[in-house]
C-alpha positions in Angstrom: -61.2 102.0 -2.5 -59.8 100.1 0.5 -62.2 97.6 2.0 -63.0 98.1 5.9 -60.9 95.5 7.6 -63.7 95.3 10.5 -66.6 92.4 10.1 -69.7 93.7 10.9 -71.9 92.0 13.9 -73.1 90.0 11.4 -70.0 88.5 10.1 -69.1 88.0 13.4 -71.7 85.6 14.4 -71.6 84.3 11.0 -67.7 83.3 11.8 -68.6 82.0 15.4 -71.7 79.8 14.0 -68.7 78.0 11.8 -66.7 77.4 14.0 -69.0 75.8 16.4 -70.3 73.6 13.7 -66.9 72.6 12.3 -66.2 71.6 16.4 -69.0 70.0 15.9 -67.8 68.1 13.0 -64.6 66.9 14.6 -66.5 66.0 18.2 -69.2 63.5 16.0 -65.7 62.0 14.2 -63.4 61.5 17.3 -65.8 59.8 19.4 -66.0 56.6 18.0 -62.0 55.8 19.0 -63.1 56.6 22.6 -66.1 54.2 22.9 -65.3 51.9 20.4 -63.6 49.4 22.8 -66.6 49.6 25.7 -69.6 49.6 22.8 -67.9 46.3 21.4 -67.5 44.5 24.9 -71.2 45.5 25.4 -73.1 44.8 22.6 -71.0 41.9 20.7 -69.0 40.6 23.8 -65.9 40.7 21.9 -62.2 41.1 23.2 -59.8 43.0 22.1 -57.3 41.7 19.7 -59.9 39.0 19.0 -61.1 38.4 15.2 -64.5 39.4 16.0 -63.9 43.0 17.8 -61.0 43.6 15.3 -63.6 42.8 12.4 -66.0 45.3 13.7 -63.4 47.7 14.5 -63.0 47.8 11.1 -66.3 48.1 10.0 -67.0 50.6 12.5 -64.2 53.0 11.3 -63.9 52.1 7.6 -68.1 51.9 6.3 -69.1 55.1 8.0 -66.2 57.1 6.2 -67.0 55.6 2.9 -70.4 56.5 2.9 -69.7 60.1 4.6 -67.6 60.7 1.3 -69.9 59.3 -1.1 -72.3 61.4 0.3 -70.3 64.0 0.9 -70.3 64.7 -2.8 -74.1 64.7 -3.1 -74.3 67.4 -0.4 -72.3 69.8 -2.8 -75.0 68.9 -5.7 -77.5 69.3 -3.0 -76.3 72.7 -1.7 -76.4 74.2 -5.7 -80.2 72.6 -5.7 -81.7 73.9 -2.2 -79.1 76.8 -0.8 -76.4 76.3 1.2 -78.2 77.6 4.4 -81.2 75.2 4.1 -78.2 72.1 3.8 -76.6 73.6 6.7 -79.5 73.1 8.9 -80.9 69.8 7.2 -77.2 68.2 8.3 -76.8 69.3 11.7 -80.4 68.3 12.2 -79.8 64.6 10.6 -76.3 64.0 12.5 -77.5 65.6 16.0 -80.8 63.1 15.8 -78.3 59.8 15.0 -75.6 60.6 17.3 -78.3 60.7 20.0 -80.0 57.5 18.6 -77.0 55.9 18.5 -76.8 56.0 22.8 -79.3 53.7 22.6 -78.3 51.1 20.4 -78.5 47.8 21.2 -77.4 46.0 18.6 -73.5 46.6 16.7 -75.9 46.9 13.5 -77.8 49.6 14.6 -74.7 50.9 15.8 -72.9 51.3 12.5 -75.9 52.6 10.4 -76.5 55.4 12.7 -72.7 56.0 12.5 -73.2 55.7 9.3 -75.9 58.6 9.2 -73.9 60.9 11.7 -70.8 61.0 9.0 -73.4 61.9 6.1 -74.7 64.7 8.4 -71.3 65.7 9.2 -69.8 65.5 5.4 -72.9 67.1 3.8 -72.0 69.7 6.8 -68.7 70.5 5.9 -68.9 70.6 2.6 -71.8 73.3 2.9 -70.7 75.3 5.3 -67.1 75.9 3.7 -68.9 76.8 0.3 -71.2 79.4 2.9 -68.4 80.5 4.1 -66.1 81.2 0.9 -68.9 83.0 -0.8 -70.2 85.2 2.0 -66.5 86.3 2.0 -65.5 86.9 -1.7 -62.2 89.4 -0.6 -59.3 86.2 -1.1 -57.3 87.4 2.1 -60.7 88.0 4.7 -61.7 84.3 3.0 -58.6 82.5 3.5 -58.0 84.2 7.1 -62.2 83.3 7.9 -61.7 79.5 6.5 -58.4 79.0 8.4 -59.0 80.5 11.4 -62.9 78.7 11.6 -61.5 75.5 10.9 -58.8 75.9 13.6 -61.4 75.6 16.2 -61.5 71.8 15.0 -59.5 70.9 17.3 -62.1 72.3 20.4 -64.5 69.9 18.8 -61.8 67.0 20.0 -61.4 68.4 23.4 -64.9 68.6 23.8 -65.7 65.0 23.2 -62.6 63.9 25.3 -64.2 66.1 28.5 -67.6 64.4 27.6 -66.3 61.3 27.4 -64.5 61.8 31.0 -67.3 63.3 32.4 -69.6 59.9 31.7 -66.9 58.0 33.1 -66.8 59.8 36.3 -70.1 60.7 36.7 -72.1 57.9 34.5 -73.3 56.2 37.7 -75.4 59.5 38.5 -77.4 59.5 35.3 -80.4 57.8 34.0 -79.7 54.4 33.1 -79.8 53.4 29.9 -80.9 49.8 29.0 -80.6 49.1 32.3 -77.0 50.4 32.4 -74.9 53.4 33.3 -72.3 52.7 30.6 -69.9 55.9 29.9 -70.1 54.9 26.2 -74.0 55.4 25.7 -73.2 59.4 27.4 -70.7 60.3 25.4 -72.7 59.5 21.9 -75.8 61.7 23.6 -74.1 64.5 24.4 -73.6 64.9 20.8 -76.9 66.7 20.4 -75.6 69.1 23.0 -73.0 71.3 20.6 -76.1 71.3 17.6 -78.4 73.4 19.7 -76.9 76.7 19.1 -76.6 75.4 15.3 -80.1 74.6 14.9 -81.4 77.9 16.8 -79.7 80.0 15.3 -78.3 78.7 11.7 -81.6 79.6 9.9 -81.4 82.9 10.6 -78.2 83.4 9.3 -78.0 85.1 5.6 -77.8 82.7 2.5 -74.8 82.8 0.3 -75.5 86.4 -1.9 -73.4 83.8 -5.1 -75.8 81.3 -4.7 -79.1 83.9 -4.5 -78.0 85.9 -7.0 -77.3 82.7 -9.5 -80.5 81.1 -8.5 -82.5 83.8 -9.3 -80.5 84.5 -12.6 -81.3 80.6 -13.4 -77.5 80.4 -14.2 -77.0 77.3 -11.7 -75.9 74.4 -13.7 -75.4 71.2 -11.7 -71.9 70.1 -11.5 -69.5 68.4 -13.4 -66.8 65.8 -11.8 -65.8 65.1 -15.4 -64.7 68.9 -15.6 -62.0 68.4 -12.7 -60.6 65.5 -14.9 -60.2 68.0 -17.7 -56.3 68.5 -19.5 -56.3 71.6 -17.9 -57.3 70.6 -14.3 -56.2 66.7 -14.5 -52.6 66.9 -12.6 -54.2 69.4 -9.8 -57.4 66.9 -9.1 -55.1 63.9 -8.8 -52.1 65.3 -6.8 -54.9 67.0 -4.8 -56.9 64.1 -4.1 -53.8 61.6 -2.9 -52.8 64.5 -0.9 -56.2 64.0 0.9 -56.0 60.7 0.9 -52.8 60.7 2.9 -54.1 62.7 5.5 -56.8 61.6 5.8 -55.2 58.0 6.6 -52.7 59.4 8.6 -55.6 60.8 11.0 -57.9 57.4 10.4 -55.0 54.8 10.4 -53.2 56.0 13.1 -54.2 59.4 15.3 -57.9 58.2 15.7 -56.6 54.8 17.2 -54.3 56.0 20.1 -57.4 55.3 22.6 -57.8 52.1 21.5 -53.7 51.6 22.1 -53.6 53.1 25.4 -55.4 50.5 27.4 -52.8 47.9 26.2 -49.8 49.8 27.2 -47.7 47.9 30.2 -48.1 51.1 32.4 -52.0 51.0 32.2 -51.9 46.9 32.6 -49.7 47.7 35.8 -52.2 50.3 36.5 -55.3 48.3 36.2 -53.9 44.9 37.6 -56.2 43.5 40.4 -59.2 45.5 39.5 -62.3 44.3 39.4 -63.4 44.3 35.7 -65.9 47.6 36.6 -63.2 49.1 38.1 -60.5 48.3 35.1 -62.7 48.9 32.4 -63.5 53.0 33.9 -59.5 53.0 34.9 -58.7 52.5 31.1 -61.3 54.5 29.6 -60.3 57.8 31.7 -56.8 57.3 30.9 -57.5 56.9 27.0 -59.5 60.0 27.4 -56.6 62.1 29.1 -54.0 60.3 26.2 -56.4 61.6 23.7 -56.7 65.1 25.5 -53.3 66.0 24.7 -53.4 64.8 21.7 -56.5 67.1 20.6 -54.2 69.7 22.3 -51.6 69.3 19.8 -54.3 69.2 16.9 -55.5 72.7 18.2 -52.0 74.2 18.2 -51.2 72.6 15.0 -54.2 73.8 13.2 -54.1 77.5 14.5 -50.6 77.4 13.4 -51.0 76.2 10.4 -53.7 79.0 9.9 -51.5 82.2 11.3 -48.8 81.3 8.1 -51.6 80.5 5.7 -52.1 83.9 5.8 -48.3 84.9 6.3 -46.7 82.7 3.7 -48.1 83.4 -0.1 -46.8 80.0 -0.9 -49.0 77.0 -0.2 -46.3 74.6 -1.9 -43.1 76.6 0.9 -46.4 75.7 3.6 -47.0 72.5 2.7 -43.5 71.2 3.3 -43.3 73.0 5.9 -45.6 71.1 7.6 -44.4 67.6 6.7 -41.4 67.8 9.3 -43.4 67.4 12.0 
């Protein structure tokens, strides 16, 4: 019998929840290249290209990912233990409270632990809500086309936090102060918990995973094995796997997530900025990382709705894959 091609209403706001919360995912991760530089001038009174701000660059980019990947691997053990609904919310809820906290930190310590617990939130979040969505849509063509096309929206996540992120710089003046402040940087981190409304309104009322209900119930959970994916059988696919992550992944960390902090050192932004008063450079270079990083979020979003369109289109992932390594 040929399945109904139509998602019901349900489905549907199922599929829109995702999307928002994988945007979500991405905004939280591509804000730290746009305040980095201002949060660093503020709160250690380092200089770029100095050994101290290059130091905390570091740590600022580098500790948060580590621990968003250990933990990241606990959220799947958790999301077999509590449901991956219950995860779902628990995330969005930990990650929306630390990206707000994190506005209002005033040291670089506090800083990096609460960045630290806004990639755990977002990890734990990701990993959830692709297992939520995989098993809520068992049919291997609806899955891929739901995964793809949810994770496309990525890319909104990066335009988002680039019009926040302009937004405090233009209008940061207007706001509250903050520490007795009206830095842009402070903004952009609080309007994190903007995006997680929605999620935590309406997340819990969305349906748990009918896989993970029905195996709870049957007591057939078994808690998972990482040893398994080392097997003889499954050894060559983990490892090729898991350097292909690893490149990507330090393709986007090592270079895409630092164009903002390049931009302010190009010579047509020094010409730009040259006889400023330190205010006035400081806002100057900011906006135009921001616009720099628009476009570039702009190319993430074509890329990744692309890349979803011949997921479907092309059986092959090996033909996709290459295909994708020319540009």
């Amino acid at each position: 019998m040929k399945q109904d091609s139509r998602l019901t209403f349900v489905q549907w706001i199922v599929c829109i929840i995702a999307a928002i919360g994988f945007a979500f995912d991405i905004y939280e991760l591509l804000m730290l290249p746009l305040i980095v530089r201002p949060a660093l001038s503020e709160l250690v009174g380092a200089q770029p290209g100095t050994p101290e701000f290059e130091f905390w660059v570091g740590m600022l980019f580098f500790v948060p990912a580590m621990v968003g990947g250990v933990f990241g691997l606990l959220g799947g053990y958790l999301t077999d233990l509590w449901g991956r609904r219950r995860v779902l919310v628990g995330s969005i809820l930990l990650y929306a409270f630390s990206a707000c906290a994190a506005g209002f930190a005033t040291s670089i310590e506090v800083l990096l632990f609460l960045r630290c617990t806004t990639f755990i939130g977002v990890c734990v979040e990701f990993v959830a809500a692709v297992a939520w969505l995989a098993e809520l849509f068992p049919e291997p063509k609806r899955r891929e086309a739901v995964l793809g096309f949810t994770q496309a929206f990525s890319s909104f996540g990066g335009l988002l936090v680039t019009g926040a992120n302009f937004l405090a710089i233009r209008y940061g003046e207007s706001l509250p102060a903050i520490h007795d402040s009206h830095e842009a940087w402070r903004y952009t981190l609080i309007s994190g918990v903007i995006p997680a409304l929605p999620l935590i309104m309406i997340r819990p009322f969305l349906p748990e995973s009918p896989q993970w209900a029905e195996k709870k119930a049957a007591g057939t959970l078994r808690r998972p094995s990482i040893r398994e994916l080392f097997s003889p059988e499954l050894r060559q696919t983990t490892i090729v796997t898991t350097l292909m992550f690893a490149c990507s992944y330090g393709a986007a960390f090592g270079a895409l997530q630092h164009t903002p902090r390049i931009v302010p050192s190009l010579p047509e932004v020094k010409a730009q900025t040259a006889g400023l008063t330190v205010p006035e450079r400081k806002k100057t270079e900011q906006a135009v990382a921001a616009t720099v990083n628009g476009f570039q979020e702009m190319g993430g979003l074509a890329g990744r709705f692309l890349f979803a369109v011949l997921a479907i289109r092309i059986a092959s992932r090996r033909s996709l894959l290459r295909l994708f390594q020319i540009p």
